[in-house]
C-alpha positions, -999 to 999 in steps of 0.1 A, spaced: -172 -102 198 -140 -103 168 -154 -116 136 -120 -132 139 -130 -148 169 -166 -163 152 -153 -174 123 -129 -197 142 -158 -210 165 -177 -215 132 -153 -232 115 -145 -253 145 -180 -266 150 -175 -271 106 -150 -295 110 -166 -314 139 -197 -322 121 -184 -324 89 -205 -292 78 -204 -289 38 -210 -246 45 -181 -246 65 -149 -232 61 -157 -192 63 -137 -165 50 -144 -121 53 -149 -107 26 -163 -74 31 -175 -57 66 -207 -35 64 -198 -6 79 -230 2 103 -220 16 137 -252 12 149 -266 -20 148 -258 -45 175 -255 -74 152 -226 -73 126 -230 -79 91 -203 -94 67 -197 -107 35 -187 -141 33 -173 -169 10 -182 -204 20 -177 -239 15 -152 -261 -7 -173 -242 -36 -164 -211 -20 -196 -197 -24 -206 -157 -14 -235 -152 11 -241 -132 40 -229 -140 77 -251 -121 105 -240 -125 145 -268 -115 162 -287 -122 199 -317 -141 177 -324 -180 162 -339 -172 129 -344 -206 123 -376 -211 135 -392 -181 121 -375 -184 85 -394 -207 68 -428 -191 76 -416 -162 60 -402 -173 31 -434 -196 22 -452 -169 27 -432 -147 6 -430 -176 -22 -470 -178 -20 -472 -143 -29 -444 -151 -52 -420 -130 -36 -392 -150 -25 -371 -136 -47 -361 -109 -23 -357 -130 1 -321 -142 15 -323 -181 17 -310 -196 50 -280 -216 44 -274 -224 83 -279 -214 116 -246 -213 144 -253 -211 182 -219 -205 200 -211 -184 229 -189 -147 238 -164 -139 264 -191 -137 287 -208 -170 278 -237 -153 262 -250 -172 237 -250 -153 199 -261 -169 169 -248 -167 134 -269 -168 103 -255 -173 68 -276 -163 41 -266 -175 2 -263 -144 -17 -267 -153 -54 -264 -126 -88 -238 -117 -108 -224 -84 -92 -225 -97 -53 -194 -83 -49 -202 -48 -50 -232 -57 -34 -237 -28 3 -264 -26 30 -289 0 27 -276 16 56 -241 18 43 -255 34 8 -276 59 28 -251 70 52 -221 70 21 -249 89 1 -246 65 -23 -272 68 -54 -300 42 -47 -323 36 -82 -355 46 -79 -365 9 -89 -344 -8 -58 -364 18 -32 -399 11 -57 -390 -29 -50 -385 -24 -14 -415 -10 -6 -435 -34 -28 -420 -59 -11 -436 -46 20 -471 -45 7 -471 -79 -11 -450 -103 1 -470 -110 33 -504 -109 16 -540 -112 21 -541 -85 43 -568 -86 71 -588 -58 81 -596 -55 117 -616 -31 137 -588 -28 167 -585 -5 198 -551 20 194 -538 1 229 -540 -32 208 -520 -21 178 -497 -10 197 -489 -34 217 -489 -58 184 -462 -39 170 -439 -32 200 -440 -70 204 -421 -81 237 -411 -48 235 -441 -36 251 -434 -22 292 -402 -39 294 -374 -31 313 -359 -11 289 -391 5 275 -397 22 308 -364 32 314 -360 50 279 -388 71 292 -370 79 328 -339 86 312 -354 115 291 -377 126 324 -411 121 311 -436 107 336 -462 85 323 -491 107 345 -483 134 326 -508 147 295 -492 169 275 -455 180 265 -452 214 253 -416 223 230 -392 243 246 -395 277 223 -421 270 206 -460 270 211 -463 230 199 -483 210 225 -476 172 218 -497 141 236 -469 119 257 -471 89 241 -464 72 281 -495 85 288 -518 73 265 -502 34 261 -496 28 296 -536 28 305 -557 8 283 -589 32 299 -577 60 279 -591 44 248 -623 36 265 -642 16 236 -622 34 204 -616 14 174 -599 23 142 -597 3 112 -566 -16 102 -550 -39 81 -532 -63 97 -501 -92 80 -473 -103 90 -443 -78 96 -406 -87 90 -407 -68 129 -373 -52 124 -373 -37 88 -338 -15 92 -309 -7 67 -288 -38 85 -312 -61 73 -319 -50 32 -288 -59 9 -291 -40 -20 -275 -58 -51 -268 -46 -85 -303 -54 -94 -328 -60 -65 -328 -54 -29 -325 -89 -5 -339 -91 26 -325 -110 56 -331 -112 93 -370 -124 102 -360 -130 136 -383 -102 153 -413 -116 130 -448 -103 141 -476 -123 130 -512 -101 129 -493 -66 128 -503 -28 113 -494 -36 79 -478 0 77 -453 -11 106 -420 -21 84 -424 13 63 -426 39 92 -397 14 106 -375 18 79 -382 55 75 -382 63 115 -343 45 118 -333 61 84 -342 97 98 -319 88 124 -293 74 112 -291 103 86 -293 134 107 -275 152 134 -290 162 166 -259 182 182 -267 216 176 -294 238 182 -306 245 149 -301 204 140 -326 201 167 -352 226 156 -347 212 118 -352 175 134 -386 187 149 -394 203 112 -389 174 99 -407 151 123 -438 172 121 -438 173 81 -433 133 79 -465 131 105 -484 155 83 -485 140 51 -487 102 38 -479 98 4 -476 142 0 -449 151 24 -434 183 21 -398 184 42 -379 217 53 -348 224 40 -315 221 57 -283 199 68 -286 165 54 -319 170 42 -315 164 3 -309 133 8 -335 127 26 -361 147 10 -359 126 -20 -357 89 -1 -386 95 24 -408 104 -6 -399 77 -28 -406 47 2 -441 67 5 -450 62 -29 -460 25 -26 -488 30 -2 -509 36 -31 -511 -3 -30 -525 -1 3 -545 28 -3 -553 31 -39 -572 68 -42 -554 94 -17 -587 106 -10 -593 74 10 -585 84 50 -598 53 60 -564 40 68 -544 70 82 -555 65 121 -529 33 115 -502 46 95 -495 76 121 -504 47 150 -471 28 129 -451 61 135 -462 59 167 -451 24 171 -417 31 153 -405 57 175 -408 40 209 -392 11 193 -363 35 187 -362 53 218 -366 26 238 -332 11 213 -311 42 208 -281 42 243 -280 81 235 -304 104 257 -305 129 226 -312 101 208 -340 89 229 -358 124 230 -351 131 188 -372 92 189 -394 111 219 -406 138 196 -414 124 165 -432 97 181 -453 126 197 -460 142 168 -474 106 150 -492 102 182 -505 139 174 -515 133 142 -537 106 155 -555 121 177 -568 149 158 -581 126 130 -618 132 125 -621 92 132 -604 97 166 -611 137 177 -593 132 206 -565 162 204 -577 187 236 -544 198 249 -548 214 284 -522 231 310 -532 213 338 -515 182 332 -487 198 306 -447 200 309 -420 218 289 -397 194 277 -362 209 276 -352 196 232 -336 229 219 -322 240 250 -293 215 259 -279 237 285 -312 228 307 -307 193 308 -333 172 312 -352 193 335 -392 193 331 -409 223 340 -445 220 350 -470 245 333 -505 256 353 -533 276 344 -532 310 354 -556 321 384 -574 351 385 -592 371 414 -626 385 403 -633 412 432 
């Protein structure tokens, strides 16, 4: 839908019940291609007043103020976007949007960009706005709760109503991966992978496993859309996806799953083989990661260690594994939220693999021990070699005749 087209809806509804936000005026368009939702910048009101407008498919209202009273417990709210008002008005199609305006107060708002827009313009982002954004993560939803939880439950927590929907399932079909199938080996390589279909379609896989987790609210959809960064602080907005009880690691492997994304190219053979580099370094390591070289990557290799820094409030000695079953079951989490979200095939099978290789990760901790790849149940899954489509190949154990 035209922002021209919402603004005069908004505007409309204004003047019919005498709205003191109301009239609306662009400022500035965030430039994200990816994000369903636009973003803009906004003045408002017969103050004229700058905030932030958001169209999206989500009512944030009822969600809002349970975050930001948590926030402001923890003292917090700071980074927070107050909601100024809520819209519910209707498309072409009579589908219903709704359009949030969040007040956007500072002195330099006007130069203020997404965090999307200053990653993909490599902008410079201060090492204090990515230190505040990941703080904000740890603290604003505090006490945390440890639990002793299955890996089927946490999961499930994070995906949300995401969980075996429609689209979840078809994400998998479109990149041929059947959820009876084990194991996926790499096309070209000798890396075995656990399908992630596999092991979070039946809950009997798990049998009585626990792992130990901390669980808090999550903002539920923790993407470069949704953090303003402003002269001096990054501003959060958009709690609509709000997950109450969650893997308190969820909103950083979020951010940094959609960031990789967003960030590199998957077109070419060699982007391909670099992605799967990547992916298996960021599963490797938690707060040491060390990333490959290559296209796009020194942008990245600086970010993704920066937002890692902060689980040191989480974890406060690195020696402590207690906690990493949860942060790769959060990469887990992350990447079938993206693959079940990107419209691109490539892009579904780049979210494939490096929720594979969390999933991986997992597995072979010492508090899980449950990495025992075999070829009976194992498929090649066609990533390097484009020109084989989507084709899976199924790998059996060779046979041999004693005489």
């Amino acid at each position: 839908m035209k922002i021209v087209d919402v603004i005069n809806q908004i505007n409309k509804i204004g003047e019919e019940t005498k709205d003191k936000t109301a009239p609306f005026q662009v400022l500035k368009t965030f430039k994200s291609g990816r994000s369903e939702a636009g973003v803009f910048m906004v003045e408002y009101g017969p103050a004229n007043r700058v905030g932030i407008l958001k169209v999206t498919k989500s009512n944030e209202g009822k969600v809002f103020q349970k975050a930001y009273e948590l926030a402001s417990t923890n003292n917090m709210q700071k980074y927070i976007a107050k909601l100024i008002a809520s819209y519910k008005i209707q498309d072409k199609n009579k589908a219903i949007l709704y359009v949030n305006l969040y007040d956007l107060a500072g002195d330099d708002i006007y130069n203020s960009e997404t965090f999307l827009d200053k990653i993909l313009n490599e902008d410079e982002l201060k090492d204090s706005i990515i230190s505040s954004i990941t703080k904000f993560l740890f603290t604003w939803n505090k006490e945390h709760v440890k639990k002793f939880i299955s890996p089927m439950e946490i999961i499930k927590n994070e995906l949300s109503y995401r969980y075996m929907d429609d689209k979840y399932v078809q994400a998998f079909k479109s990149i041929g991966v059947d959820k009876n199938i084990k194991w996926i080996s790499l096309d070209g390589t000798d890396v075995i992978l656990p399908n992630p279909y596999y092991y979070f379609n039946n809950e009997n896989v798990w049998g009585d496993l626990t792992v130990t987790c901390l669980t808090a609210y999550a903002h539920g959809d923790f993407q470069g859309d949704n953090i303003i960064i402003t002269e001096d602080k990054p501003v959060i907005i958009d709690f609509c996806d709000l997950i109450e009880d969650c893997n308190v690691f969820h909103d950083l492997r979020y951010l940094e799953s959609i960031t990789l994304g967003d960030c590199l190219e998957i077109d070419k053979e060699c982007d391909r083989e670099l992605w799967s580099k990547v992916c298996e370094s960021l599963s490797f390591g938690i707060t040491d990661i060390d990333l490959p070289q290559g296209r796009g990557m020194s942008l990245i290799r600086q970010l993704m260690s920066k937002l890692r820094q902060n689980v040191k409030l989480i974890v406060s000695d690195s020696r402590n594994s207690l906690y990493d079953p949860s942060f790769h079951l959060a990469g887990t989490a992350s990447g079938l939220i993206n693959m079940r979200k990107y419209t691109s095939v490539n892009k579904k099978k780049a979210a494939f693999i490096y929720t594979a290789f969390n999933l991986k990760m997992f597995l072979k901790d010492e508090a899980v021990n449950m990495y025992d790849p075999k070829l009976d149940s194992c498929v090649v899954f066609n990533w390097k070699n484009q020109k084989l489509g989507n084709k899976i190949v199924v790998l059996e154990p060779c046979s041999t005749t004693v005489s």
